[in-house]
Gaussian input, Z-matrix of N, CA and C with variables (Angstrom, degrees):
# hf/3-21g

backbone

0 1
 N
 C     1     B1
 C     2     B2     1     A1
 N     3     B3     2     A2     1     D1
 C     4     B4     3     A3     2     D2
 C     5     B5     4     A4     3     D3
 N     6     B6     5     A5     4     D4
 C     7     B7     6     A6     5     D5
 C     8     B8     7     A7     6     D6
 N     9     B9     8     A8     7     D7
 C    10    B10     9     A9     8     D8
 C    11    B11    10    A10     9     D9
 N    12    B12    11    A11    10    D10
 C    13    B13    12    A12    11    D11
 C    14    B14    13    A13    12    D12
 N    15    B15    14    A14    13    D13
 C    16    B16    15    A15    14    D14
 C    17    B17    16    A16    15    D15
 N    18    B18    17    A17    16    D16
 C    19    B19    18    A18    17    D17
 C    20    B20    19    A19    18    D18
 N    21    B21    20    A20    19    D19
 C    22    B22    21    A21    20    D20
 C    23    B23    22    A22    21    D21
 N    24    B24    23    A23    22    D22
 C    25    B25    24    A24    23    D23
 C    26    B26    25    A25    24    D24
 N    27    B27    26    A26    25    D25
 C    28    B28    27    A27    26    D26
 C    29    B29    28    A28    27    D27
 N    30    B30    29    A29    28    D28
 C    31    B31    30    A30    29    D29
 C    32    B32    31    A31    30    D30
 N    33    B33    32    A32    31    D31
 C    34    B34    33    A33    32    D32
 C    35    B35    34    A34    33    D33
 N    36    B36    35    A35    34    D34
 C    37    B37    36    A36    35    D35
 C    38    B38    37    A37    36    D36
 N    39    B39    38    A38    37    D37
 C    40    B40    39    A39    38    D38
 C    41    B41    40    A40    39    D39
 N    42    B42    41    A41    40    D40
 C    43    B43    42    A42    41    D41
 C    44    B44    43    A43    42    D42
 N    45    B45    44    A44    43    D43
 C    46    B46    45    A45    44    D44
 C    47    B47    46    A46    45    D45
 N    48    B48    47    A47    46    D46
 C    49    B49    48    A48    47    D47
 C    50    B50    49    A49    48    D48
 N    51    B51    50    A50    49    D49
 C    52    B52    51    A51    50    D50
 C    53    B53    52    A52    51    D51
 N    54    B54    53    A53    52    D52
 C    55    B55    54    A54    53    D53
 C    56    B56    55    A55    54    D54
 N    57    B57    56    A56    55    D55
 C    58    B58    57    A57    56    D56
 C    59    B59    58    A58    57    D57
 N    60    B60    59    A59    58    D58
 C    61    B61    60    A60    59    D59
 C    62    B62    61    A61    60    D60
 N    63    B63    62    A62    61    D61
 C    64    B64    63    A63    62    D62
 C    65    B65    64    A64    63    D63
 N    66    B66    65    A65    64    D64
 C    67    B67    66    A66    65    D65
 C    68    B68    67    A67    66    D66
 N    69    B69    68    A68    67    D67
 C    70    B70    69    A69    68    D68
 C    71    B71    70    A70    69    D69
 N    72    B72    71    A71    70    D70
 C    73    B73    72    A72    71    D71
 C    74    B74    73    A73    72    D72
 N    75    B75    74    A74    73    D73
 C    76    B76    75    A75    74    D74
 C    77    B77    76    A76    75    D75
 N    78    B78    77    A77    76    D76
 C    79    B79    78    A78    77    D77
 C    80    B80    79    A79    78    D78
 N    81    B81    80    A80    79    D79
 C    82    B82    81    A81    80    D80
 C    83    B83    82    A82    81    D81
 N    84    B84    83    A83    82    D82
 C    85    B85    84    A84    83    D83
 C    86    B86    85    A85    84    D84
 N    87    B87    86    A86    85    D85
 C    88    B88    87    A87    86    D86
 C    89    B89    88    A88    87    D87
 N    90    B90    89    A89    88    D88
 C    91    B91    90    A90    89    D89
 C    92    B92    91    A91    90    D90
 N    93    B93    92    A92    91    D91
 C    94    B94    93    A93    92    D92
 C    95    B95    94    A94    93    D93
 N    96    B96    95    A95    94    D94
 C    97    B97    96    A96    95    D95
 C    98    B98    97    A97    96    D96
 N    99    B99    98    A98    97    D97
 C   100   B100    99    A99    98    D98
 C   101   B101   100   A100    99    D99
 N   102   B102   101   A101   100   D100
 C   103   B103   102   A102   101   D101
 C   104   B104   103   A103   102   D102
 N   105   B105   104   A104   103   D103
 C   106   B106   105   A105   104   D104
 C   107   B107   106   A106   105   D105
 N   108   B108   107   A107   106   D106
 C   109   B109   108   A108   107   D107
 C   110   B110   109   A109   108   D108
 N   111   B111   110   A110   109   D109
 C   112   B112   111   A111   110   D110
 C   113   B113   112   A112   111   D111
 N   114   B114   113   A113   112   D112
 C   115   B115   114   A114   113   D113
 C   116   B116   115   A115   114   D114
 N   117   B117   116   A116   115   D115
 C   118   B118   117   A117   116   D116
 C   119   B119   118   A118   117   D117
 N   120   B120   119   A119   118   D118
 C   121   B121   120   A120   119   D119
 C   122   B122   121   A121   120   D120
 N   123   B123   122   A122   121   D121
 C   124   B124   123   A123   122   D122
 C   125   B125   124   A124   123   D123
 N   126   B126   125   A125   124   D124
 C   127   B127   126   A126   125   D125
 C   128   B128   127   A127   126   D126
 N   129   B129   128   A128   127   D127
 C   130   B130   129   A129   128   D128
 C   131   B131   130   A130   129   D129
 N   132   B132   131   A131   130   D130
 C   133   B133   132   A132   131   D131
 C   134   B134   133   A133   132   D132
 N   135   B135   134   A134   133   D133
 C   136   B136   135   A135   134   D134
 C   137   B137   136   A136   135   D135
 N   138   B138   137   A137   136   D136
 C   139   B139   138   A138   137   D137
 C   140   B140   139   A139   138   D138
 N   141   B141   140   A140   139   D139
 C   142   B142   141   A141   140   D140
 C   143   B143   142   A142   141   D141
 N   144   B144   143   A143   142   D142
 C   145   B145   144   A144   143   D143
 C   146   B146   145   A145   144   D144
 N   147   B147   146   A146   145   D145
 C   148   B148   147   A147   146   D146
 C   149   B149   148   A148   147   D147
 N   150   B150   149   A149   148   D148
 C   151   B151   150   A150   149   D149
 C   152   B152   151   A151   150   D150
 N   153   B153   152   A152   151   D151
 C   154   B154   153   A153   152   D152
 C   155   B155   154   A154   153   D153
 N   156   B156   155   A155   154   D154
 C   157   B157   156   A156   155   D155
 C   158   B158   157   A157   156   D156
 N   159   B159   158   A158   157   D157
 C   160   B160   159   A159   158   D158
 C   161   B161   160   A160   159   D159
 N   162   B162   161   A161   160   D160
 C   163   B163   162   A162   161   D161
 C   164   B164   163   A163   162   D162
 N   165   B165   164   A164   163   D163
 C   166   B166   165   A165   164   D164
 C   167   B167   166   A166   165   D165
 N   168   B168   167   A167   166   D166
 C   169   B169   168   A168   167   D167
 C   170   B170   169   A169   168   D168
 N   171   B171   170   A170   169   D169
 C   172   B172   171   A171   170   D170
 C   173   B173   172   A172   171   D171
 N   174   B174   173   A173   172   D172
 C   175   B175   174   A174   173   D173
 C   176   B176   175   A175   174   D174
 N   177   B177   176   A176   175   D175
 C   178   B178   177   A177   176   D176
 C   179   B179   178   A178   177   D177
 N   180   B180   179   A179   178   D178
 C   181   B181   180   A180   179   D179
 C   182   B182   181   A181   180   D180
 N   183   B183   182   A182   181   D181
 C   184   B184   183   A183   182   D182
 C   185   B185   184   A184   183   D183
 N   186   B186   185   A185   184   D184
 C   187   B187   186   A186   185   D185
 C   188   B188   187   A187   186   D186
 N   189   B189   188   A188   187   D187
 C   190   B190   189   A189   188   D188
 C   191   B191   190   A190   189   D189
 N   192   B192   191   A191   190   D190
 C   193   B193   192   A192   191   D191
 C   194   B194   193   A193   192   D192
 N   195   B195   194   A194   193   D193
 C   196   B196   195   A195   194   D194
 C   197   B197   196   A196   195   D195
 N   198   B198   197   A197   196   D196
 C   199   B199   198   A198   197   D197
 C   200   B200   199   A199   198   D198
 N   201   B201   200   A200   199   D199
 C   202   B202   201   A201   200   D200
 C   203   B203   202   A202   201   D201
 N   204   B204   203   A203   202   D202
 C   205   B205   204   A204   203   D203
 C   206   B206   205   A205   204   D204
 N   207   B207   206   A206   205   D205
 C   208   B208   207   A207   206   D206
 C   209   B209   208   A208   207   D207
 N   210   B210   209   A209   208   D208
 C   211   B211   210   A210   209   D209
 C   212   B212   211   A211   210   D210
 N   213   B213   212   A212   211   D211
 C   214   B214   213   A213   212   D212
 C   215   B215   214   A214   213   D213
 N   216   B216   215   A215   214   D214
 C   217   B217   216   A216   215   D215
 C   218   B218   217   A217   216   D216
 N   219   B219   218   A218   217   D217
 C   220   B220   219   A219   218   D218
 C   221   B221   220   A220   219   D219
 N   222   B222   221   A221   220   D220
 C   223   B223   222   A222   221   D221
 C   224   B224   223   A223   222   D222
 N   225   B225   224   A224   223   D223
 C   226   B226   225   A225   224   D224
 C   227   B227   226   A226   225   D225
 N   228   B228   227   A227   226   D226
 C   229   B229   228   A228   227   D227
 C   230   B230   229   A229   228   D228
 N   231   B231   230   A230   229   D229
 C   232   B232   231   A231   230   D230
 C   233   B233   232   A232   231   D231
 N   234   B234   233   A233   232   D232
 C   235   B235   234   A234   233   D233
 C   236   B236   235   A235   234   D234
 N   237   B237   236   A236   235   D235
 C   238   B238   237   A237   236   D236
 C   239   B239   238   A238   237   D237
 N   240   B240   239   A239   238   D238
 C   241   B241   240   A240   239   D239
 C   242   B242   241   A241   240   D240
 N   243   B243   242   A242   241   D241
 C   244   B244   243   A243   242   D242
 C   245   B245   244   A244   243   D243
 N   246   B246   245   A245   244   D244
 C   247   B247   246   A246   245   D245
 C   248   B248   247   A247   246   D246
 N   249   B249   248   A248   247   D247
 C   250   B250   249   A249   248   D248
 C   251   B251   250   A250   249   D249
 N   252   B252   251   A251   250   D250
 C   253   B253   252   A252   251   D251
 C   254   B254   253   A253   252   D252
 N   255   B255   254   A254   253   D253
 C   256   B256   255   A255   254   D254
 C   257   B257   256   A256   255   D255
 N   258   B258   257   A257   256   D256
 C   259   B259   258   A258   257   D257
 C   260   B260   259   A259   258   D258
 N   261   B261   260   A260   259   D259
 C   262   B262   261   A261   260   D260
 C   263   B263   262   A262   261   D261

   B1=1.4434
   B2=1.5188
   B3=1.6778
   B4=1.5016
   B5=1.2387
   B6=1.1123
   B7=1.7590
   B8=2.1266
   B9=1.5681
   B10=1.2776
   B11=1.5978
   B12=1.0790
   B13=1.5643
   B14=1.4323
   B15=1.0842
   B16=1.5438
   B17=1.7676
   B18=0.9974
   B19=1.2411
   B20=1.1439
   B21=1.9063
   B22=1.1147
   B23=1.4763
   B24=1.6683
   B25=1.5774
   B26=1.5472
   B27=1.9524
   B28=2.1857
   B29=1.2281
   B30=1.9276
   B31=1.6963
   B32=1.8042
   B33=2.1804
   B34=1.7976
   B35=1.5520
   B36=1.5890
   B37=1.8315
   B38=1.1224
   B39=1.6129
   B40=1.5348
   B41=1.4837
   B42=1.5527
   B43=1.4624
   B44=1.4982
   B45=1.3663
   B46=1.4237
   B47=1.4966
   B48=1.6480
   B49=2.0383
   B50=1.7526
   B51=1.2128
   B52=1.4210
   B53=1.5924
   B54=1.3204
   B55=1.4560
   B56=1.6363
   B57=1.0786
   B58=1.4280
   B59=1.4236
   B60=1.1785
   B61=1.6095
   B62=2.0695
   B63=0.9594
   B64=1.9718
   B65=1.8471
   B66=1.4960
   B67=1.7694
   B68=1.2817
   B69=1.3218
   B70=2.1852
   B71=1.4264
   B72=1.1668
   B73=1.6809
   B74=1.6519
   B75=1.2687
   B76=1.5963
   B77=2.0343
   B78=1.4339
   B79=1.2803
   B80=1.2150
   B81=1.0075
   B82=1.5740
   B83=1.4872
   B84=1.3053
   B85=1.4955
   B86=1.8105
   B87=1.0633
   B88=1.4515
   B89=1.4960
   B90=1.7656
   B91=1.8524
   B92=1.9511
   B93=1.2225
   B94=1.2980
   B95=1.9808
   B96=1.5428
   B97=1.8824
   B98=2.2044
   B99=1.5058
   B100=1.7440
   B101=0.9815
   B102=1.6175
   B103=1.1288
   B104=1.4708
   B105=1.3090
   B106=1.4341
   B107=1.4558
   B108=1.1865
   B109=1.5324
   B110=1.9448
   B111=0.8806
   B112=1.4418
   B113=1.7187
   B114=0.9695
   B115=1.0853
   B116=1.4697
   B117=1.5438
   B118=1.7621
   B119=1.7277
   B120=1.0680
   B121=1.2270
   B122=1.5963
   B123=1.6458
   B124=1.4178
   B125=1.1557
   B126=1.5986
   B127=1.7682
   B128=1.4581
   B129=1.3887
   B130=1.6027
   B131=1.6313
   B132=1.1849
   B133=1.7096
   B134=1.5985
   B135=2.1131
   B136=1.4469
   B137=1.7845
   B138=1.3575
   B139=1.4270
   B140=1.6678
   B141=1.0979
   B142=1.6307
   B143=1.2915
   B144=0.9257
   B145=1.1643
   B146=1.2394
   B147=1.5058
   B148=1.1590
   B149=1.4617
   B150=1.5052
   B151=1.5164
   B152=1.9059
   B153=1.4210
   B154=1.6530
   B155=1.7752
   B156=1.1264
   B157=1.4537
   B158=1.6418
   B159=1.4426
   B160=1.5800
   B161=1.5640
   B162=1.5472
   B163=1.5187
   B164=1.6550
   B165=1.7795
   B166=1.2921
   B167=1.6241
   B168=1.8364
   B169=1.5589
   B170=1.0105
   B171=1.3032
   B172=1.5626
   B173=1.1838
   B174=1.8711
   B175=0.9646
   B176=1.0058
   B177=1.5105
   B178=1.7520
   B179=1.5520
   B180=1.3311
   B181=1.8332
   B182=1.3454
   B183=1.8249
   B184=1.7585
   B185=1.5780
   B186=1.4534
   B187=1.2019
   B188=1.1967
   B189=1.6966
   B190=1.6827
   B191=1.5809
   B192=0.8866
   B193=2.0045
   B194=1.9576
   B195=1.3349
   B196=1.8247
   B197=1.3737
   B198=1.6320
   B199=2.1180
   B200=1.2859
   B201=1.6548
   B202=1.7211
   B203=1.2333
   B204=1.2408
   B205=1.7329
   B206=2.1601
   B207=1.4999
   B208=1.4456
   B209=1.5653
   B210=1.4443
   B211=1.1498
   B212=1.6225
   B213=1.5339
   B214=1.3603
   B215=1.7292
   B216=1.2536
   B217=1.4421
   B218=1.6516
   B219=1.4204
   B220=1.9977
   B221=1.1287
   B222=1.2664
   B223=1.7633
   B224=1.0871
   B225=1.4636
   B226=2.2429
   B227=1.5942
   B228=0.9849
   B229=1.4376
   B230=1.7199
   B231=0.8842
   B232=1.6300
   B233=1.7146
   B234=0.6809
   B235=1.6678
   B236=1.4916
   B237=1.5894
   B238=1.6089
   B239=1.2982
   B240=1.4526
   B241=1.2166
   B242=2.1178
   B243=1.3565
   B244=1.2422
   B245=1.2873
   B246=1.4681
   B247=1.5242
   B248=1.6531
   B249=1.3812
   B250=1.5000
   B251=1.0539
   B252=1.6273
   B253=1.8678
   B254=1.3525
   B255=1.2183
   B256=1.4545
   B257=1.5571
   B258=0.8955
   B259=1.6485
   B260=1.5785
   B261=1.0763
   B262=1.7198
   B263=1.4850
   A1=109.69
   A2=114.68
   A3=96.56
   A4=100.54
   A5=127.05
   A6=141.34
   A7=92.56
   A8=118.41
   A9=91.99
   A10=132.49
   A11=120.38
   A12=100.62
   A13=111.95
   A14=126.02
   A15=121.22
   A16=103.98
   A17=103.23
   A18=117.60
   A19=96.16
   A20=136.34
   A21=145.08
   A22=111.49
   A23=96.11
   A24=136.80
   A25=106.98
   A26=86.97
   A27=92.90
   A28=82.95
   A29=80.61
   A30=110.55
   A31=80.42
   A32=80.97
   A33=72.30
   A34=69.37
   A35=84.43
   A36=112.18
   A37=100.86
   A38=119.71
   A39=110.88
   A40=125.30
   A41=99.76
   A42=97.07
   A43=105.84
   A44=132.62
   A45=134.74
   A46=98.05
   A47=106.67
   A48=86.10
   A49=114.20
   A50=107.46
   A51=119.92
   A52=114.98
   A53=110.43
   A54=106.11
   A55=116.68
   A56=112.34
   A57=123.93
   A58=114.17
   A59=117.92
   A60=139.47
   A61=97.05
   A62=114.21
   A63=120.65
   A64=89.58
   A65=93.34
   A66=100.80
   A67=95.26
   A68=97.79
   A69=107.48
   A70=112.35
   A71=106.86
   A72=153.53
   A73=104.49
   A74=102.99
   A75=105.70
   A76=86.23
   A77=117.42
   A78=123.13
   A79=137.45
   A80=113.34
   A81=150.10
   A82=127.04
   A83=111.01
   A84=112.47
   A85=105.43
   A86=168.20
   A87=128.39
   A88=107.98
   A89=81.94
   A90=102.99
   A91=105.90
   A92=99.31
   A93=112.25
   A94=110.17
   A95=108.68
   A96=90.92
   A97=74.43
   A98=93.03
   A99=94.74
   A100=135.56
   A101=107.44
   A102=115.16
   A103=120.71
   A104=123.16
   A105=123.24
   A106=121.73
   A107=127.78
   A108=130.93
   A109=115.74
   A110=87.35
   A111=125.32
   A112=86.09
   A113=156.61
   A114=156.26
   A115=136.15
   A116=116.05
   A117=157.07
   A118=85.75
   A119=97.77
   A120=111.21
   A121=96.14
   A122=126.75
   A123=140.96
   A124=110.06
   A125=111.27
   A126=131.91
   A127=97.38
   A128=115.30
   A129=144.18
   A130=87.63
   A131=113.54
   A132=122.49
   A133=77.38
   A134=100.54
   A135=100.84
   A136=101.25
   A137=107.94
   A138=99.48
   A139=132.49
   A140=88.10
   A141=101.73
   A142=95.98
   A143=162.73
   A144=168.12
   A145=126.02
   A146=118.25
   A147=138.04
   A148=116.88
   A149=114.18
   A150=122.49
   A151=98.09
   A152=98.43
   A153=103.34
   A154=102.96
   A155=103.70
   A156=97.36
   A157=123.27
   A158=83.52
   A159=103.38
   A160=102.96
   A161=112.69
   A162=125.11
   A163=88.83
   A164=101.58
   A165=99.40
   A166=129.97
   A167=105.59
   A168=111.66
   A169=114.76
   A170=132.92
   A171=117.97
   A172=132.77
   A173=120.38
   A174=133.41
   A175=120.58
   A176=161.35
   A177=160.69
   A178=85.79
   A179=105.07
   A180=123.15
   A181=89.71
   A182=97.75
   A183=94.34
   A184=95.40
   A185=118.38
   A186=120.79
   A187=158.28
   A188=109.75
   A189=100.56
   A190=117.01
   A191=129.04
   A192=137.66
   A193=78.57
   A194=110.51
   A195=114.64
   A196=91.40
   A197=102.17
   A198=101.92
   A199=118.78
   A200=112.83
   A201=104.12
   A202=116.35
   A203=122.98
   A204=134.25
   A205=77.70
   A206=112.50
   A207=122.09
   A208=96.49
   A209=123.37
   A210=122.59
   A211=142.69
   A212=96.20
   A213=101.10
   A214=127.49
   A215=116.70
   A216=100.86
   A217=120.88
   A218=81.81
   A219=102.37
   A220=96.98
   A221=131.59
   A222=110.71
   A223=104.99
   A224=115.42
   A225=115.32
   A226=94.20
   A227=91.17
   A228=148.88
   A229=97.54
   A230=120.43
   A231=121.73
   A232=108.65
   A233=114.93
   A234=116.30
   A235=100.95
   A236=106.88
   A237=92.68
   A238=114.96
   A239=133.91
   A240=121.13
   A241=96.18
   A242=115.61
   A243=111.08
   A244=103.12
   A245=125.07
   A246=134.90
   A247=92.65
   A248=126.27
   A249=131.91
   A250=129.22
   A251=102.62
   A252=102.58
   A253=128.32
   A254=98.79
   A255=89.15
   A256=144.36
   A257=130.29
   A258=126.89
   A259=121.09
   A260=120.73
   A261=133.62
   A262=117.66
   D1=131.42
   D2=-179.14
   D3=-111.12
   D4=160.50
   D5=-163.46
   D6=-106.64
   D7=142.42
   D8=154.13
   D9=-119.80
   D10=126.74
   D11=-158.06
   D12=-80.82
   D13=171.27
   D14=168.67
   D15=-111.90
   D16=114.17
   D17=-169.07
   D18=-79.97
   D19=128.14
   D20=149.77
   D21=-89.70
   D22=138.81
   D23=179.83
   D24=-120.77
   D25=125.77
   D26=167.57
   D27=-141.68
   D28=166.59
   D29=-161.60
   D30=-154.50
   D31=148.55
   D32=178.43
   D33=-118.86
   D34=166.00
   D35=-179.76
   D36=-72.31
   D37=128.85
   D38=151.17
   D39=-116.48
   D40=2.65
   D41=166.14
   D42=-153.49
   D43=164.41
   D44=-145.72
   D45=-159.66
   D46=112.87
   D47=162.72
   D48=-88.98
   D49=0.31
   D50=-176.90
   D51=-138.33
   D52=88.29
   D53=-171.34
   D54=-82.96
   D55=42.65
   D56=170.39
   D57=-114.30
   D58=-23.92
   D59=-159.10
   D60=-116.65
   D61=-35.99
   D62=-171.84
   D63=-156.72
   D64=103.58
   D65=161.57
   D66=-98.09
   D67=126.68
   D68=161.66
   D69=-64.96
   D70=143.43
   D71=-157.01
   D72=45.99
   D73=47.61
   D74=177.32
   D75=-93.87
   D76=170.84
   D77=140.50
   D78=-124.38
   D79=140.33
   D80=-171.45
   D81=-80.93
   D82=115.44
   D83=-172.34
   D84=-73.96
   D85=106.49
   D86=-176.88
   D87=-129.52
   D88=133.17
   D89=-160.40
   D90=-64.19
   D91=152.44
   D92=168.82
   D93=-44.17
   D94=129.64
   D95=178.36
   D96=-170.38
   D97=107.15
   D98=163.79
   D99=-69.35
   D100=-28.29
   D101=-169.33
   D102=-99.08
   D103=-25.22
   D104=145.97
   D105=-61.64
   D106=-28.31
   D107=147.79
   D108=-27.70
   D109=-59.21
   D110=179.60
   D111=-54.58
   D112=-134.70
   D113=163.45
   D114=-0.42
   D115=7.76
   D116=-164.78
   D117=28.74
   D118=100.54
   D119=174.57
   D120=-155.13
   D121=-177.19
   D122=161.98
   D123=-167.86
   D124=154.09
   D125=-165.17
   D126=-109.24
   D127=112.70
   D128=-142.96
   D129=-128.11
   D130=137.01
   D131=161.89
   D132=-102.88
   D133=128.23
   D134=-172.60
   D135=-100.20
   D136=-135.39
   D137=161.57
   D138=-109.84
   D139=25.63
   D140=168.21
   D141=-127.43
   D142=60.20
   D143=93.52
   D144=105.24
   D145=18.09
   D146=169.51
   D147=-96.20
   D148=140.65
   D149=176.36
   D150=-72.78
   D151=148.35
   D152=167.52
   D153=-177.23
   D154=133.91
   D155=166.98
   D156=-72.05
   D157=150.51
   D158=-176.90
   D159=-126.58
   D160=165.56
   D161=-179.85
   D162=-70.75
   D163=130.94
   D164=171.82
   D165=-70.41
   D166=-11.92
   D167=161.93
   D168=-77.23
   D169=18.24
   D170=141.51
   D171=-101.24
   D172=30.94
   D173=165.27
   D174=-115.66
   D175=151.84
   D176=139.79
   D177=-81.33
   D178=142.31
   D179=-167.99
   D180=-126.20
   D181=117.12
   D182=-176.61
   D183=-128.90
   D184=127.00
   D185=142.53
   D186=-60.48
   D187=84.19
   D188=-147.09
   D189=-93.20
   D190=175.09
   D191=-158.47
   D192=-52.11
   D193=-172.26
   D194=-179.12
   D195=-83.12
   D196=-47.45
   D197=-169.89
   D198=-65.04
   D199=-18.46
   D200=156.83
   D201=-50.74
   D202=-55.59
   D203=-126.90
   D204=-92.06
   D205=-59.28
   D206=165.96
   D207=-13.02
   D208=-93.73
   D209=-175.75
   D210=-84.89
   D211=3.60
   D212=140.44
   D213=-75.68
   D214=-11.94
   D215=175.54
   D216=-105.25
   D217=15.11
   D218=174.55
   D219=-96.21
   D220=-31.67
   D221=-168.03
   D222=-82.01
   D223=134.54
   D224=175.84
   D225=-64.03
   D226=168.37
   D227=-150.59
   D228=-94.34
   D229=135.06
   D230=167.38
   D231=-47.33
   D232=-58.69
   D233=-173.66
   D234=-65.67
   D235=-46.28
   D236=-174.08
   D237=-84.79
   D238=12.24
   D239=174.35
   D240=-104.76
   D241=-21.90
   D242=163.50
   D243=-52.29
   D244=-86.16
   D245=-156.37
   D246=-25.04
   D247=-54.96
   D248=-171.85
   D249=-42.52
   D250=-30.21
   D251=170.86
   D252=-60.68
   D253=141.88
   D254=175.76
   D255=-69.53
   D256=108.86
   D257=-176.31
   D258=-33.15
   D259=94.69
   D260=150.72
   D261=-45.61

């Protein structure tokens, strides 16, 4: 029986034309997308919390130990630790 994993990929930003949307040396989860591959591009959860491709030279693609990537995909998310505040 084969199991399939979803293999997680990060990239930290090193360059941004909109630093509201990709702050440099932030990191980046970036979702599986072939076909923007295909076109050197990648599908980035940005910082509003929407997926969108970005030029893939504005990422360095780092492969980190498994227990990085483990607890990099536990920490929220900029947007989702906003949404969390509490309302005033």
């Amino acid at each position: 029986m084969t199991t399939s994993k979803t293999t997680h990929q990060f990239a930290i930003c090193v360059q941004s034309d909109d630093p509201d949307l990709l702050t440099p040396r932030m990191i980046y989860e970036i979702l599986p997308d072939t076909s923007a591959a295909k076109s050197n591009h990648v599908r980035v959860v940005d910082n509003e919390g929407e997926d969108y491709l970005y030029p893939a030279d504005f990422f360095l693609f780092v492969d980190f130990p498994l227990t990085v990537k483990r607890t990099l995909q536990k920490v929220p998310s900029r947007s989702t630790a906003i949404s969390r505040l509490p309302q005033v």
